[in-house]
C-alpha positions as CSV (number, residue, x, y, z in Angstrom):
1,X,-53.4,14.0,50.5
2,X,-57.0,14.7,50.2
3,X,-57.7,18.5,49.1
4,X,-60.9,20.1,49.3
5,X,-60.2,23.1,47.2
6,X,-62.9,26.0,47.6
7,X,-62.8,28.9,44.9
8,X,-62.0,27.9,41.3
9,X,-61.9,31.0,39.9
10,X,-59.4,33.0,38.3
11,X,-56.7,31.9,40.8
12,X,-58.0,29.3,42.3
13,X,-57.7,27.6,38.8
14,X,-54.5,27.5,38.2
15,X,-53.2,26.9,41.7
16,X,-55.6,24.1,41.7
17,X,-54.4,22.4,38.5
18,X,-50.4,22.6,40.6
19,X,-51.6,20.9,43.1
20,X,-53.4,18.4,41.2
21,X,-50.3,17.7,38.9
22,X,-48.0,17.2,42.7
23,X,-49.8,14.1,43.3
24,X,-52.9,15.6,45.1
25,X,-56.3,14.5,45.2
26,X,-58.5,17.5,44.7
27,X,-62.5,17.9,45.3
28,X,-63.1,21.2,44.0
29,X,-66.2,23.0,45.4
30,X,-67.8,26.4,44.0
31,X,-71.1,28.0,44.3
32,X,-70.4,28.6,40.2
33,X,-72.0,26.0,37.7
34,X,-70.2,27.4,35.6
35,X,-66.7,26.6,37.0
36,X,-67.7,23.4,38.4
37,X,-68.6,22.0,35.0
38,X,-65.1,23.9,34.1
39,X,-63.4,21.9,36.9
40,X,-65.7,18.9,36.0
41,X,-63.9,18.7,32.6
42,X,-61.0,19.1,33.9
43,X,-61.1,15.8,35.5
44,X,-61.7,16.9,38.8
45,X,-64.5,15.7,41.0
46,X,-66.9,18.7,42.1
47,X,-69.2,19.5,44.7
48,X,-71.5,22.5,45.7
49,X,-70.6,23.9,48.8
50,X,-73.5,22.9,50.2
51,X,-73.2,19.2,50.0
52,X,-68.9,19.1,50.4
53,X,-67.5,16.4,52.3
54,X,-65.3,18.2,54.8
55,X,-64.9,15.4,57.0
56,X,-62.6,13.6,53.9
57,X,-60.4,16.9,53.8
58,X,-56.8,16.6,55.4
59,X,-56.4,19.9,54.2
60,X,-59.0,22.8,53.2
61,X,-58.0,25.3,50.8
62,X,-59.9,28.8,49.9
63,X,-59.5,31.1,47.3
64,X,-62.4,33.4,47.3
65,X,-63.4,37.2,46.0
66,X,-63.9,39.0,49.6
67,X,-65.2,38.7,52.9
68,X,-68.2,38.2,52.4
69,X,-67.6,34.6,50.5
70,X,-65.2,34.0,53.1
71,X,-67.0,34.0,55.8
72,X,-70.3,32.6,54.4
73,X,-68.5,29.3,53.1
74,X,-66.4,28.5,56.4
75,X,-68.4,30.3,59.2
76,X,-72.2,31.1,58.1
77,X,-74.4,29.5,56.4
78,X,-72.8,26.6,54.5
79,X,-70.0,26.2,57.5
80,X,-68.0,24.0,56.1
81,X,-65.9,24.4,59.3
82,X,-68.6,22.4,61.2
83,X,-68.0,19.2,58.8
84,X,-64.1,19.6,59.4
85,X,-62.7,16.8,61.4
86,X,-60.5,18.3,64.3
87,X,-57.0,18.3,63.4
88,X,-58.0,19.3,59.7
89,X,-56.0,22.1,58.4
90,X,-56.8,25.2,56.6
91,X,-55.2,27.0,54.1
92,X,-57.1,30.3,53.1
93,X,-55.2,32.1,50.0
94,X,-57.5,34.8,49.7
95,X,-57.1,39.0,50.0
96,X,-59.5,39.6,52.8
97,X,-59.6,41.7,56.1
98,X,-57.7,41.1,59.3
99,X,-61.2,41.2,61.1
100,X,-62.7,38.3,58.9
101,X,-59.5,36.5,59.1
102,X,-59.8,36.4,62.9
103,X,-63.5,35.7,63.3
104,X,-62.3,32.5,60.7
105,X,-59.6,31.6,63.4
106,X,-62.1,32.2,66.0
107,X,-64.0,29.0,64.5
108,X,-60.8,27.1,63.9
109,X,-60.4,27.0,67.3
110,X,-63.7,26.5,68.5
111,X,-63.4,23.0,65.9
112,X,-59.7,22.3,66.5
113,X,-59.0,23.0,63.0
114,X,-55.2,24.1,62.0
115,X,-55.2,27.9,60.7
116,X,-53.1,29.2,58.0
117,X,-53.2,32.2,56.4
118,X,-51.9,32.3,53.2
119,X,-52.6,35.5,50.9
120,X,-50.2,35.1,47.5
121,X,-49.0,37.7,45.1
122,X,-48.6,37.6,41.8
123,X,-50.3,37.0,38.3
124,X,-52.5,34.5,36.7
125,X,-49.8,33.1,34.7
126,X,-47.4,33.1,38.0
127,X,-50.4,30.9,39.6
128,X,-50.0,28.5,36.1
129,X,-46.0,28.4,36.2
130,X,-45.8,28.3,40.2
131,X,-43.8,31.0,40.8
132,X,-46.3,32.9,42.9
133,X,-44.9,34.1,46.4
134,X,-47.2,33.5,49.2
135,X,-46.7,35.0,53.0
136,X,-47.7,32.2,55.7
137,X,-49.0,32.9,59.0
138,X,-50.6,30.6,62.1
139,X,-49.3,28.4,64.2
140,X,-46.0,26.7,63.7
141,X,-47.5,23.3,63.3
142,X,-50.1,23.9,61.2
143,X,-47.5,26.2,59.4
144,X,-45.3,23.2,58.8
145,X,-48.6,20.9,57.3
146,X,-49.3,23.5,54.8
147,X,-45.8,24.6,53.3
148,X,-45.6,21.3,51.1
149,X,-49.0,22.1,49.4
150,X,-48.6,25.7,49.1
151,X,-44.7,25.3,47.7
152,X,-47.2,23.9,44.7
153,X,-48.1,26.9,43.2
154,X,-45.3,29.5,45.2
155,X,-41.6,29.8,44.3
156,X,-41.6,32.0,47.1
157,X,-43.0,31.3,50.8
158,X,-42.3,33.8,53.7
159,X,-42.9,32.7,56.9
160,X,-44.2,35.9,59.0
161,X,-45.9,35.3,62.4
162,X,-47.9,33.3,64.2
163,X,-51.8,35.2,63.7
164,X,-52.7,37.7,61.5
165,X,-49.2,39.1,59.8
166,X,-49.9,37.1,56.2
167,X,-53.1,39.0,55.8
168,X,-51.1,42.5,57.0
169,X,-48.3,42.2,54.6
170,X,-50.4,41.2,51.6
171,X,-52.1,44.3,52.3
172,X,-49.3,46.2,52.0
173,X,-47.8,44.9,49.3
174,X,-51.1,45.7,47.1
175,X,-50.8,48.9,48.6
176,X,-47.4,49.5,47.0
177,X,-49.0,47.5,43.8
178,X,-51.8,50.0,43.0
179,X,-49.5,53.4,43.8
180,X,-46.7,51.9,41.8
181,X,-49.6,51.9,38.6
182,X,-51.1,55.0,39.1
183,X,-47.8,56.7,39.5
184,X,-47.2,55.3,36.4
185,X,-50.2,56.6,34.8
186,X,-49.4,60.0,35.7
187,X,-45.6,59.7,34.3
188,X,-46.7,58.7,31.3
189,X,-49.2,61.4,30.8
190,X,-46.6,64.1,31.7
191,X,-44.6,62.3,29.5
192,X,-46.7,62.3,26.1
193,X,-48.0,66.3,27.8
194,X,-44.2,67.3,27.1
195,X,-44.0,65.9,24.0
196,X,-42.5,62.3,24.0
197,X,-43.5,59.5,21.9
198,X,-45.8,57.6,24.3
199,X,-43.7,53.9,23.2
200,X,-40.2,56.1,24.1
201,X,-41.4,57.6,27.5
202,X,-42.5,53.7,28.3
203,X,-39.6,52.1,27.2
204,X,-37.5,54.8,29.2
205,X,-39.2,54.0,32.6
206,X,-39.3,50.2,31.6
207,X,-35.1,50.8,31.5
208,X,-35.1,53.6,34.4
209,X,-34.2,52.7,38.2
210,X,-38.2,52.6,38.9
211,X,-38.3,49.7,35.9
212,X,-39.4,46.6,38.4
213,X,-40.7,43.3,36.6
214,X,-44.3,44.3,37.6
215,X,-44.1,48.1,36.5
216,X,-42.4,46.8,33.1
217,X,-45.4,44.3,32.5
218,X,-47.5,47.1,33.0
219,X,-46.2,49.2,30.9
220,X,-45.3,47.2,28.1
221,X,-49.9,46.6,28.4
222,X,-50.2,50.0,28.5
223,X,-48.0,50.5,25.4
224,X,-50.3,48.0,23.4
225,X,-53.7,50.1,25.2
226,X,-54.2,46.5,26.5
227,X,-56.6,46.9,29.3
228,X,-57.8,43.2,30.0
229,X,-58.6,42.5,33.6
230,X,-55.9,40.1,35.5
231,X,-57.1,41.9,38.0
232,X,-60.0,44.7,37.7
233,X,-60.0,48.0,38.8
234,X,-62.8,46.5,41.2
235,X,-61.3,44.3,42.5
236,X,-58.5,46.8,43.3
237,X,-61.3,49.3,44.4
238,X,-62.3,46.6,47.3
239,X,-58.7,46.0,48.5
240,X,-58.6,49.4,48.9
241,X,-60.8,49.6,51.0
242,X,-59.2,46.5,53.2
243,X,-55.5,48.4,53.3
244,X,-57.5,52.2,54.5
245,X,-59.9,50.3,57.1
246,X,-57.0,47.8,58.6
247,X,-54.9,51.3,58.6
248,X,-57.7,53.1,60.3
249,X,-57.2,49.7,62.8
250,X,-53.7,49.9,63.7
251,X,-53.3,53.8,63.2
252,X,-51.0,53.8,60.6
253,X,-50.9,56.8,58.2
254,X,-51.5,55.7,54.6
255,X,-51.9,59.1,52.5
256,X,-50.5,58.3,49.3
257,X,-53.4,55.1,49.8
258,X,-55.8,57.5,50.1
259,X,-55.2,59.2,46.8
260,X,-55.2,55.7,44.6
261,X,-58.3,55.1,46.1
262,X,-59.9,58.1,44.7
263,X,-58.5,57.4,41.4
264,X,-60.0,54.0,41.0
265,X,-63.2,55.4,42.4
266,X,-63.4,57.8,39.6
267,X,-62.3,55.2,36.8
268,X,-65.0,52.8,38.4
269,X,-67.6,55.8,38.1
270,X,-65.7,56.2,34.1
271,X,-67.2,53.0,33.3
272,X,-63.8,51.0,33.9
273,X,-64.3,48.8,36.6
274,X,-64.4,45.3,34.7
275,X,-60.9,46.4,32.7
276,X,-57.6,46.4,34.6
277,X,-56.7,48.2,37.3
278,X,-54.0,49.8,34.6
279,X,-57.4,51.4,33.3
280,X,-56.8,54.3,36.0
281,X,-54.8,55.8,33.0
282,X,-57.4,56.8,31.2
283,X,-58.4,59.1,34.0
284,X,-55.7,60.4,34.5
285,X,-55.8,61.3,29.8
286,X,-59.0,62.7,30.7
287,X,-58.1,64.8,32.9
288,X,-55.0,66.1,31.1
289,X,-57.0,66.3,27.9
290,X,-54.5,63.2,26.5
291,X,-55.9,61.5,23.2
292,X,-55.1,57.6,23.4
C-alpha cells in the first residue's frame, strides 16, 4: 500500500522503518528539516507538509507531539484532510485529547475519510522490535483496513470501541505510568532515608510483587542515575494535563493524578524537563535532603 506517514520523530521513526520493512511504500512528511533529510537518508521519499500528496495515500498515518500539531497538519492550515481522496483511511498514533480527536473525526466525516484512533504504549526500542501495544478505535471498517499496518510495529492490538475509547484508555494507562514512577521515587527515597544501600532497596522492588517490566526498567535507570529522555518529564507534564482535563470531562475523580502532576511541575520548574520523566526523583532527594 501507499503510506503517507506524518511525524518522524522519536516514534514515528521506528514505527515507520516496520512498516517500511512489511512491504510498504512510505512518503514521510515532517515540518523538521532535520528529520526529513534523516528520513531522506534513510531511503525514504519526503515531503513538507505543505506540498504532501494526500490524494496518493491509501492510508494516512500521524504521529505527532500534541494537539496543537494535530490539528494544524489534518484540520487547519496545511489540511491535509482536504487532499484526502474519500475512502482514504486514517490512522493517528498520537497521545492527544478526546476533544481534538473528535474535531479530527468531525473532518473525516465531512471528507469521507476512514477514522482510526490508534494511541500505542510502549518504548522507543518497543517501536524498533514491534512489540508496541496499540488500542484501536473507529469504525469497524475502517478498524479492519488499519489492523494489518498497525500489527507492523504492535505485538499487541486491542480493539476498544467504535469513537473515542483508544484515546480514553491511552490516557489512562499513562496515568498509571507516571504514578507507578513517582511512587517509585518516593520508595526509593524512604528507602536510602532508613538506611539501605540505594542498588539493594532497587533490586528488592525490582524482585517485590510491585516489580512489573516497566517499573524494573525504571529502576534498573535509576540505579545507573541514567536520566536520558525516552520520554521527558515535558512531555509527561502535557499528558497530564490531557488525563486531569478529559477527567474534569467525564467527571471522574483522579486524585492520585493530581499529585504527579505537581511533582513534574516542580521538577520542570528544577530545571528537569528535557531529562526523563524518572527525573521526578530528584525532587523528591531534594526534598528529603537525599545526596545522589
Amino acid at each position: 500500500m501507499n503510506i503517507m506517514w506524518i511525524g518522524y520523530g522519536k516514534m514515528g521513526e521506528p514505527m515507520a522503518r516496520r512498516v517500511s520493512d512489511a512491504g510498504h511504500t512510505l512518503l514521510v512528511v515532517d515540518a523538521s528539516m532535520a528529520r526529513r533529510n534523516l528520513a531522506r537518508e534513510q531511503g525514504f521519499s519526503v515531503s513538507e507538509p505543505e506540498h504532501a500528496d494526500a490524494a496518493a495515500a491509501d492510508l494516512i498515518v500521524t504521529s505527532l507531539p500534541n494537539d496543537a500539531a494535530a490539528r494544524l497538519v489534518l484540520t487547519g492550515d496545511v489540511d491535509l484532510l482536504a487532499r484526502a481522496r474519500p475512502g482514504t483511511v486514517l490512522i493517528e498514533t498520537s497521545t492527544i485529547s478526546v476533544g481534538a480527536s473528535s474535531a479530527i473525526a468531525k473532518a473525516c466525516g465531512e471528507r469521507e475519510v476512514g477514522y482510526v484512533r490508534a494511541p500505542v504504549s510502549g518504548s522507543i526500542a518497543a517501536a524498533g522490535d514491534g512489540t508496541l501495544t496499540s488500542f484501536i478505535s473507529g469504525p469497524a471498517q475502517a478498524r479492519a483496513q488499519a489492523r494489518t499496518l498497525v500489527e507492523c510495529y504492535a505485538s499487541t492490538v486491542m480493539e476498544i470501541g467504535d469513537a473515542e475509547q483508544a484515546r480514553v484508555m491511552k490516557l489512562a494507562i499513562n496515568l498509571m505510568v507516571t504514578t507507578i514512577v513517582a511512587s517509585l521515587g518516593e520508595a526509593y527515597v524512604l528507602c536510602v532515608k532508613g538506611g539501605i544501600a540505594p542498588g539493594a532497596a532497587l533490586d528488592a522492588i525490582g524482585a517485590s510483587a510491585i516489580g512489573s517490566p516497566h517499573l524494573r526498567f525504571k529502576a534498573a535507570a535509576l540505579a545507573q542515575r541514567d536520566f536520558t529522555a525516552a520520554f521527558t518529564v515535558a512531555q509527561m507534564r502535557k499528558d497530564l494535563q490531557l488525563i486531569l482535563d478529559g477527567a474534569r470531562a467525564y467527571g471522574s475523580p483522579v486524585f492520585l493524578g493530581a499529585v504527579v502532576d505537581q511533582i513534574m511541575a516542580a521538577a520542570e520548574a528544577s530545571g528537569h524537563g528535557e531529562e526523563d520523566y524518572l527525573a521526578c526523583v530528584k525532587v523528591i532527594e531534594d526534598m528529603a535532603a537525599t545526596a545522589a
